[in-house]
SELODREN-378984 format. One line per 3 residues: number of its first residue (from 1); for each residue x, y, z of C-alpha. Coordinates in steps of 0.05 Angstrom, whole numbers. Layout:
<nodes>
NUM) X Y Z ~ ...
</nodes>
This chain:
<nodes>
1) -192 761 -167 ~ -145 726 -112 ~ -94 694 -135
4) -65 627 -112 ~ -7 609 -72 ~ 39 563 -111
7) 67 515 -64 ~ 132 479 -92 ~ 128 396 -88
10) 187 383 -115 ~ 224 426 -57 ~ 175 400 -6
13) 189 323 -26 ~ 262 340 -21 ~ 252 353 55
16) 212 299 64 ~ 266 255 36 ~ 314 285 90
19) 272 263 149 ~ 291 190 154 ~ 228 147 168
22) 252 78 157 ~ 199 15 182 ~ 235 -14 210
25) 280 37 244 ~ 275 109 252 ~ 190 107 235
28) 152 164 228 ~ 164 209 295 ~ 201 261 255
31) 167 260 202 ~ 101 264 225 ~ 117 329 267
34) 147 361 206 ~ 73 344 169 ~ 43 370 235
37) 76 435 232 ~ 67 448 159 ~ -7 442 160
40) -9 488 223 ~ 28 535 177 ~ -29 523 121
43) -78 549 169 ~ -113 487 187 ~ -121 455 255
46) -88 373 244 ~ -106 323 299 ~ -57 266 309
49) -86 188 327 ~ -39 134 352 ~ -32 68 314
52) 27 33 354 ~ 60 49 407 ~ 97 119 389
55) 64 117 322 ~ 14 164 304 ~ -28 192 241
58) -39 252 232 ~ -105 283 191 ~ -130 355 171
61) -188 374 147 ~ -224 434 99 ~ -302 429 124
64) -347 440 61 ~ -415 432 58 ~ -427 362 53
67) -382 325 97 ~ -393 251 67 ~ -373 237 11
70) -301 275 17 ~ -245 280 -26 ~ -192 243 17
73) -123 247 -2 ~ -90 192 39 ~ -8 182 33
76) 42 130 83 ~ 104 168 114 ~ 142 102 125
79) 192 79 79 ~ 231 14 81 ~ 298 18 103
82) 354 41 63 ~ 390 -34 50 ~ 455 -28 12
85) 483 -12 -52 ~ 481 66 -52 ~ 522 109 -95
88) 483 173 -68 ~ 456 195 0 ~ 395 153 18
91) 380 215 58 ~ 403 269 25 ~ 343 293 -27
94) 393 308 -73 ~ 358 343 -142 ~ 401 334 -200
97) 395 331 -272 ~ 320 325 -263 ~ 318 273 -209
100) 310 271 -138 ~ 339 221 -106 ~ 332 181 -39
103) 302 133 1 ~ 224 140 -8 ~ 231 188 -58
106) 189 158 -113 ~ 154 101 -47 ~ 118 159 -41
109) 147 222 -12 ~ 135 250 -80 ~ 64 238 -74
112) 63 261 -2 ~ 89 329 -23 ~ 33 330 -79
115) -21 311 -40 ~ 7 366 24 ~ 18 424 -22
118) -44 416 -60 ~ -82 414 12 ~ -49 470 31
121) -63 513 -34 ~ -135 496 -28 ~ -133 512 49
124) -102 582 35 ~ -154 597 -26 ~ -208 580 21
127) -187 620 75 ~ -175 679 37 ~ -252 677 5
130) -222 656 -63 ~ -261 580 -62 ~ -315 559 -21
133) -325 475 -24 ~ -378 441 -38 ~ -350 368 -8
136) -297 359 48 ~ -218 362 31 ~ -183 316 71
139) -108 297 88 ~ -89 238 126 ~ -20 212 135
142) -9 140 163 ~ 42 103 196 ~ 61 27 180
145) 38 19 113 ~ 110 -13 95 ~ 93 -57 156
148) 27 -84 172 ~ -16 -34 150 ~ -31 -13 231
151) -42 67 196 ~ -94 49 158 ~ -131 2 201
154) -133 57 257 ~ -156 122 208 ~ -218 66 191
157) -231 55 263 ~ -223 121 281 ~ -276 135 224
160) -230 184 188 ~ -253 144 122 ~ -326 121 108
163) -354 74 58 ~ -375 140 28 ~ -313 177 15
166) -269 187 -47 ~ -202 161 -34 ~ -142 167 -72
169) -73 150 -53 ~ -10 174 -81 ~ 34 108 -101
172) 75 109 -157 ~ 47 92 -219 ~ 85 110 -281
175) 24 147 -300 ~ -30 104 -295 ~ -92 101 -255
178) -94 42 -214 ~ -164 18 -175 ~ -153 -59 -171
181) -112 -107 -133 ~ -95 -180 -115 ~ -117 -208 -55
184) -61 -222 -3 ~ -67 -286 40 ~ -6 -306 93
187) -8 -381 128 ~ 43 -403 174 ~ 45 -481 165
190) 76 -524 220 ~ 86 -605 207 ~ 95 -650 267
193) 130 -715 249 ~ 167 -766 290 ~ 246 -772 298
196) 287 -829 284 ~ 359 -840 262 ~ 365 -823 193
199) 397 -898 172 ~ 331 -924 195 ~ 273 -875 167
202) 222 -915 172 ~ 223 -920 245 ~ 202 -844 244
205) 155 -794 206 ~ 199 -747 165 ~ 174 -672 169
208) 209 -643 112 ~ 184 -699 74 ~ 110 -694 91
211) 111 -608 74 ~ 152 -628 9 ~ 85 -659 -13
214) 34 -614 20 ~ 70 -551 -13 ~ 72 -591 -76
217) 6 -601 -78 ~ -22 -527 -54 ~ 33 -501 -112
220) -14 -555 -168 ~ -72 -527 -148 ~ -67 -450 -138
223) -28 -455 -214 ~ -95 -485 -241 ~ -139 -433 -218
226) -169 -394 -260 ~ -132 -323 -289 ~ -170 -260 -280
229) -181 -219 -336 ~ -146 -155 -305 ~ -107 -186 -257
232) -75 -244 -276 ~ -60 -307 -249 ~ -68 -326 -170
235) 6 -336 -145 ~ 35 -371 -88 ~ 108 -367 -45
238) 138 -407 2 ~ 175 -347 28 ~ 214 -383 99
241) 229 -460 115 ~ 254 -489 168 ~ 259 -561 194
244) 301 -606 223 ~ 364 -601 264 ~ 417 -648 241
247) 440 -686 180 ~ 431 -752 209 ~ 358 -738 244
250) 284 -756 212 ~ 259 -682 229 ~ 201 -678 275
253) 190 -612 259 ~ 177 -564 197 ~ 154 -495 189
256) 140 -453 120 ~ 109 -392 109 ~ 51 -386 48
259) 50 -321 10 ~ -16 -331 -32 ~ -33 -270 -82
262) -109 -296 -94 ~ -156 -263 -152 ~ -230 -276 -163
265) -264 -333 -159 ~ -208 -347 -107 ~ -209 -327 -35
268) -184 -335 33 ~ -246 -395 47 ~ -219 -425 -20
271) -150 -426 -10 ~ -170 -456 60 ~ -192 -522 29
274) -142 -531 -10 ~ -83 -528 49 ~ -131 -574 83
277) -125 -616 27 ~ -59 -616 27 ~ -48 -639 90
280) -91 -702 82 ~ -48 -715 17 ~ 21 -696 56
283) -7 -740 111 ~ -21 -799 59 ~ 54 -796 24
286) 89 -790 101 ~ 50 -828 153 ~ 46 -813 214
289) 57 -745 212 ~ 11 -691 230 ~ -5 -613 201
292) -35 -549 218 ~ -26 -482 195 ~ -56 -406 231
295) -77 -343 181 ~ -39 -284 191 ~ -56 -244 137
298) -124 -240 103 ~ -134 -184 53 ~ -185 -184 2
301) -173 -170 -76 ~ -194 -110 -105 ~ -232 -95 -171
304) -243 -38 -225 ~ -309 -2 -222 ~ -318 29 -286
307) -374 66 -255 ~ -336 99 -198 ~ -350 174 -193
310) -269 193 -168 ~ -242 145 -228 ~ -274 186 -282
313) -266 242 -246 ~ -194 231 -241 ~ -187 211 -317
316) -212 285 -336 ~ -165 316 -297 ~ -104 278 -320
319) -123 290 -389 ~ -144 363 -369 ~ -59 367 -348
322) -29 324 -395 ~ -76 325 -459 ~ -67 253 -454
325) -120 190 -427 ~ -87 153 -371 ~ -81 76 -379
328) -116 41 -326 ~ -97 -30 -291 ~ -79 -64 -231
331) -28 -45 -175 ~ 14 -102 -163 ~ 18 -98 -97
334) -27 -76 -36 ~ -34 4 -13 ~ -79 34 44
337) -141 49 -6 ~ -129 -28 -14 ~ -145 -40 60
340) -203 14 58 ~ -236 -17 -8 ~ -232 -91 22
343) -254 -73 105 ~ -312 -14 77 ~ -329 -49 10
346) -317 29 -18 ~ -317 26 -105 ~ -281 98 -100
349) -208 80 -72 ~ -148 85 -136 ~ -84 100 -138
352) -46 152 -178 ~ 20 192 -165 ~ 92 203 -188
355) 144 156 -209 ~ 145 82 -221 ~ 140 30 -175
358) 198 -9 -214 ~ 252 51 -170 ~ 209 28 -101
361) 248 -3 -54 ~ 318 -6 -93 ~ 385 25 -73
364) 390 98 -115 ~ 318 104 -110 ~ 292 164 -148
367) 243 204 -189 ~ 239 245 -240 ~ 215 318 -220
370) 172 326 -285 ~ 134 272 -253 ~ 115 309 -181
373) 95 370 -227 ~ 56 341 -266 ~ 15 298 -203
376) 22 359 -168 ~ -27 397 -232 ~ -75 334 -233
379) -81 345 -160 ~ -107 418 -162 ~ -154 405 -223
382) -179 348 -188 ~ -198 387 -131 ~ -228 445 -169
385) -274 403 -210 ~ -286 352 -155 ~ -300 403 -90
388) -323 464 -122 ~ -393 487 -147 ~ -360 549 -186
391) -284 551 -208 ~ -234 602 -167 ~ -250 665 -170
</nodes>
């Protein structure tokens, strides 16, 4: 019998904490080198791909005997920056009293670590003639998924993930299994009016005025749409305004960007007409102005498939570690399977890994160690029941 290595995640997640890779700020240089190294140590040969400009992914890959699909354990190395408020070092991966703590700890170096050491005990175990694979094992780490998602939308051009592949990422989330998401839509809006001095308004076409009503109106309409049974309600938020330049001016000028979190029946086309809409109706309250708006986001939501091969797959092995079924629902916001479910229409992209999204992004971010281990467990049994014809030897 060979034995298997037992790689520690909670240490390895503390050193991943230490390497600051804040987007914006320090990105994912150091980190990605340190990710680099330790998969070169696992006996693997990783390949780096460049997203941005001094910003690269990095992927490794355990060859079975069908390539497509593969088991693809995929896992951001950004984090958003520290922000204030601290009472412990963002960067110090500090474990105490059951917690590590730092920036990205739970926003997901936790999951990183799982997903690495559980590559890296299957790589060793297959090296050494203790597993042979029956489907692919692969690791990719991406840059920018804290940013504009530039990672993810290079390891699909580069082909790293097919339509075909079983993807899982490693988000936090409090135990759950999470497949579906809501669509993300960005506008920029810009109204053109017509200045005038303000004690005579009507010899001018007030801007602020005229995106008063047309946000008014897109706000009526995206709260009567319908709710989705899993996902909720559509959302909008007027996130930046700006207009005008002095107290006693009719502004010629407003800007606002439109956050729109859209669920089915709504989509990008939909939520099209109705800012046209409300243009024509802004246009009708302020005359003479004029409106037009850009997309600069266009993401697609995201639904459960009860059918999907990795989510019951996934289900037995949590219960396999735990004794326990996971819940499943809807991430609340938008991860790199996301972007691989919406651009390859894939039904096998979820997300499942240690800690709760509720600690992402805050000052004193942590999570609970008890939480890695037990991803860490799902991890291996996943990958044993998933990638093997026969278990260990």
């Amino acid at each position: 019998m060979i034995k298997q290595i037992q790689c520690d995640a909670v240490e390895l997640a503390a050193s991943l904490v230490k390497i600051e890779s804040t987007n914006p700020g320090a990105c994912e240089g150091r980190i990605g080198e340190f990710i680099y190294h330790y998969l070169e140590k696992a006996g693997v040969r990783p390949e780096k791909s460049l997203a941005a400009p001094g910003r690269f992914n990095v992927r490794a890959v355990l060859e079975g005997e069908v390539k497509h699909p593969a088991l693809i354990f995929i896992c951001h190395m950004d984090t958003v920056v520290k922000g204030d408020g601290w009472n412990v070092e963002a960067f110090g991966g500090r474990i105490e009293e059951g917690r590590l703590w730092g920036r990205g700890a739970c926003d997901m170096k936790s999951g990183l670590a799982c997903a690495l050491s559980v590559f890296a005990e299957t790589a060793d175990l297959v090296r050494r003639g203790g597993m042979k694979l029956s489907h692919s094992l692969v690791f990719i780490g991406t840059v920018d998924e804290e940013g504009d998602m530039q990672g993810v939308e290079q390891a699909i051009l580069d082909k790293w993930v097919t339509e075909k592949d079983w993807v899982v990422d490693m988000e936090p989330t409090d135990g759950q299994l999470q497949m579906s998401h809501k669509g993300r839509t960005w506008f920029e809006l810009e109204v053109q009016g017509v200045t005038a001095h303000a004690s005579m308004p009507e010899k001018g076409a007030d801007a602020v005025a005229g995106m008063s009503a047309i946000l008014t109106y897109i706000r009526s309409k995206i709260l009567k749409c319908p709710v989705h049974p899993e996902l909720g309600p559509s959302t909008v938020t007027f996130g930046q305004i700006q207009g005008g330049y002095s107290p006693y001016v009719v502004p010629d000028k407003c800007k606002a960007t439109i956050d729109m979190r859209l669920v089915p029946p709504m989509n990008t086309k939909k939520a099209e007409e109705i800012l046209r809409t409300a243009i024509e109706e802004g246009k009708q309250q302020v005359p003479g102005i004029t409106g037009s708006y850009q997309i600069t986001g266009d993401r697609p939501w995201v639904e459960t498939h009860p059918e999907s091969t990795l989510l019951n797959e996934l289900r037995k092995a949590i219960c396999e570690a735990t004794g326990m079924p996971p819940q499943i629902s809807a991430f609340p916001g938008y991860t790199d399977t996301a972007v691989i479910a919406g651009k390859l229409k894939n039904r096998e992209c979820m997300s499942y890994g240690p800690g709760s999204l509720q600690q992402a992004h805050k000052p004193n971010e942590f999570v609970l160690t008890t939480e890695i281990e037990r991803c860490q467990e799902v991890f291996r049994i996943l990958v044993r029941n998933m990638l093997t014809a026969e278990r260990a030897l």
